[in-house]
N, C-alpha and C positions, 0 to 999 in steps of 0.2 A: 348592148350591155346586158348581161346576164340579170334576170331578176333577183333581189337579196330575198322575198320571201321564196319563190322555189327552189332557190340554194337551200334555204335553210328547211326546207321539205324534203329534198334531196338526202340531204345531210343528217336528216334524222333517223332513227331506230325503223320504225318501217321504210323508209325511203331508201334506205341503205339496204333493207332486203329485197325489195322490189326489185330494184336497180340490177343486184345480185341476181335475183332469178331470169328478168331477163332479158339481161347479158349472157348469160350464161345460158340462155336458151335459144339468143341467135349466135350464139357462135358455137353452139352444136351441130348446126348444118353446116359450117361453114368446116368442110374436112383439114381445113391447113390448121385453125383453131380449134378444134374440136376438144380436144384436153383442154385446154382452156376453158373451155365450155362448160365442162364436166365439172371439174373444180369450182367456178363460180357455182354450179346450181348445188352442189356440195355444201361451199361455205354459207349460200345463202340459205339452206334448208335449215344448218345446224344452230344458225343463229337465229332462226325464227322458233327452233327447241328451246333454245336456249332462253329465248323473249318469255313462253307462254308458261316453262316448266320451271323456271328458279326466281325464287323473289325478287331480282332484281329490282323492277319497280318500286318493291314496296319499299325496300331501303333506301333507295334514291329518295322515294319521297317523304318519307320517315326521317330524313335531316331536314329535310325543308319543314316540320309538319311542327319541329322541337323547337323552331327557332321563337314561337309564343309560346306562352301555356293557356287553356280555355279559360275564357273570361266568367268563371260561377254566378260573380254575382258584381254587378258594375260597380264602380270607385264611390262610393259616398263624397261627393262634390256638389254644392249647391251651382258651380259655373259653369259644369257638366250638363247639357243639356240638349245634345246634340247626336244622333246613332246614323251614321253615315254604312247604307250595305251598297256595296259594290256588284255593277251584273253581271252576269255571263250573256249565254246568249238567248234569244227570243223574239218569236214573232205571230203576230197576230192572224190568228182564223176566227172569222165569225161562225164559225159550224162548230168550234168545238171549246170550250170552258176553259178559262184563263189559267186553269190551273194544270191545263196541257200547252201553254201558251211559252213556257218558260222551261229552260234545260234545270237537269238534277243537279246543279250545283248551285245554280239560283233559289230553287227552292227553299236549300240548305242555308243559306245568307239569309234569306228575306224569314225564316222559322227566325234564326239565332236573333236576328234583329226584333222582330216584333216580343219572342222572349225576355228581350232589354230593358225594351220600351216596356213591358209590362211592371217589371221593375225598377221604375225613373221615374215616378208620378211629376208628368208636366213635359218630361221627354220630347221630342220631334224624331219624325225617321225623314232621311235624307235617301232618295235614291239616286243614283248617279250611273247613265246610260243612255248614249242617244240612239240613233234610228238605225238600225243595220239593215233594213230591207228598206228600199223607194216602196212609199204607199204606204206601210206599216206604222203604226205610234211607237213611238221611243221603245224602248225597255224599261226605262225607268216607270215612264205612264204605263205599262202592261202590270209590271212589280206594283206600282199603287191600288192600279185595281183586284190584283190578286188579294193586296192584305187589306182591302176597306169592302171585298166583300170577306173577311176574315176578323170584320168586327174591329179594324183600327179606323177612325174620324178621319173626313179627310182632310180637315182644320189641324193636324197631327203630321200632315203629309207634306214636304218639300222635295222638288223634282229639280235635276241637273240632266238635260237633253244634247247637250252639245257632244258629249265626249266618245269618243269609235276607242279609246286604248287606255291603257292603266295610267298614265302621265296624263291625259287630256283628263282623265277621270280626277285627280288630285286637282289641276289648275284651274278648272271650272268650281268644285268642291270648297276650294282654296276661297271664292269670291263669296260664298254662302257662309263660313264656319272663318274667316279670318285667320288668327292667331289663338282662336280659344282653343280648350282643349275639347276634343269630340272623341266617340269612341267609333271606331273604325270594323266594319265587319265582312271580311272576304274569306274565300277558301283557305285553307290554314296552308296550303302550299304554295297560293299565291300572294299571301300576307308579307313577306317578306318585301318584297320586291316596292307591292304599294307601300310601305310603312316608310321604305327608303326613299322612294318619290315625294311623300309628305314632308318628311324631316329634311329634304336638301329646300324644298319649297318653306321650310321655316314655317313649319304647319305643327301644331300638338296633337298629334292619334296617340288615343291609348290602344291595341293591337285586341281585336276581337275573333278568335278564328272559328271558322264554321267549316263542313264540308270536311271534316278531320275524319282520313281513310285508314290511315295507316297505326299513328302511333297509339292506339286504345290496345293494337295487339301486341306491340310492346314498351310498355309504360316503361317511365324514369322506375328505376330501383329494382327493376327484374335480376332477376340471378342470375348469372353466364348460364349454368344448366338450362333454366327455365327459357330463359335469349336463346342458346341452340340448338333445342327441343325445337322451339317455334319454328324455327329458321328454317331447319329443315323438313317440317311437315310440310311447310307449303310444298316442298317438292311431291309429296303426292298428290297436290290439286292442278292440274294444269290448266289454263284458264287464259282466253282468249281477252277475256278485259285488262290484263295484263300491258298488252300491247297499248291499250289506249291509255292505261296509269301512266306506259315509258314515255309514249308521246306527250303525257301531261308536263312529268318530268322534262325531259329534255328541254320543252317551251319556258319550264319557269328559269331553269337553269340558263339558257341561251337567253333568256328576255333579260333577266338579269346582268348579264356576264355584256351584253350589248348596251343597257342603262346605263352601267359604270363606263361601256368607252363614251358614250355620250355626255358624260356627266350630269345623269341624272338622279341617280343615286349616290 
């Protein structure tokens, strides 16, 4: 049986050109298919143009990024007392400072969070992330120690180890934080998808987004002018991080659009 996560590696925006180029680059020798060949390394070229030289990305994820707006300044709630940051990825070297220890999206969660908590006198930060390497301490325990040497207590600090994905992150989360209300802080692209995990779990997030890439370059109330000006500037940046935005994309998208056949959102 076909793996579902290489499918769906297959199936994505690189996977799809890979595949393309080759293909199309064994069946260039092959004289009976060789048009065929050609065509593929063709189609897959134009679409890797197409990947790095037109916003694509950023619009994609410029819907996902709208669906909160940034958290300024936390709810004035005395029952509020809870900042749950969700990880990415991470893992422990002892050769080198915690603060290489952790990917650039984590970092982005665990600032927005401790920013909260600065503003919440009495506050807790909840990490939620368990071990993705054999040998390694959690994520979560890597995230502690980054922001308690960042000057937060570690009397301040609540660890969730169990959970490898966004659902396991919620229903461990879920045993810490109950039915109160918590403020929730993940990448704004991925906010979506958790916030929908929390609410079928009958869980209160208020939506805290961090890691927000796209929509500062086109805020709510821009002018169509000033919206197609943008648009198309990006066409003179071409830009290989591109690809890794689609890939983001396509994941939040497909993790999503797979939660709902599951009923987890």
């Amino acid at each position: 049986m076909l793996n579902p996560t290489l499918l769906s590696e297959v199936l994505s925006p690189v996977g799809i050109v890979v595949v393309l180029l080759i293909a199309g680059i064994l069946l260039h020798f092959m004289r009976k298919h060789s048009r065929l060949g050609h065509r593929l390394l063709i189609s897959g070229a134009v679409l890797f143009l197409v990947f790095i030289f037109t916003p694509l990305s950023e619009l994609l994820i410029l819907k996902l990024e709208r669906q909160f707006p940034p958290m300024l300044v936390p709810p004035a709630s005395p029952k509020m007392d809870r900042i749950v940051v969700l990880s990415g990825y991470g893992e422990e070297n002892p050769a080198f400072p915690v603060t290489s220890s952790v990917t650039e999206e984590t970092v982005y969660c665990m600032a927005e969070g401790v920013r909260l908590y600065r503003l919440m006198p009495g506050a807790k930060l909840v990490f939620s992330g368990g071990v993705l390497r054999k040998g390694d301490k959690s994520v979560a325990g890597i995230m502690a120690d980054f922001v308690q040497q960042m000057g937060v207590p570690r009397q301040d600090i609540f660890l969730e180890e169990n959970s490898l994905d966004t659902y396991q992150n919620m229903v461990e989360v879920k045993k810490l934080v109950g039915a109160s209300p918590f403020i929730l802080v993940t990448s704004a692209s991925h906010l979506r998808r958790a916030v929908g995990v929390a609410r079928k779990l009958e869980m209160n997030p208020w939506p805290a987004p961090a890691f927000i890439r796209t929509s500062q370059h086109y805020p709510l109330g821009t002018r169509v002018i000033e919206y197609v000006g943008t648009f198309f500037m990006h066409f003179r940046h071409p830009s290989y991080e591109r690809l890794s935005a689609l890939q983001r994309a396509y994941h939040e998208y497909m993790g999503y659009l797979w939660y709902r056949v599951r009923g987890r959102v």
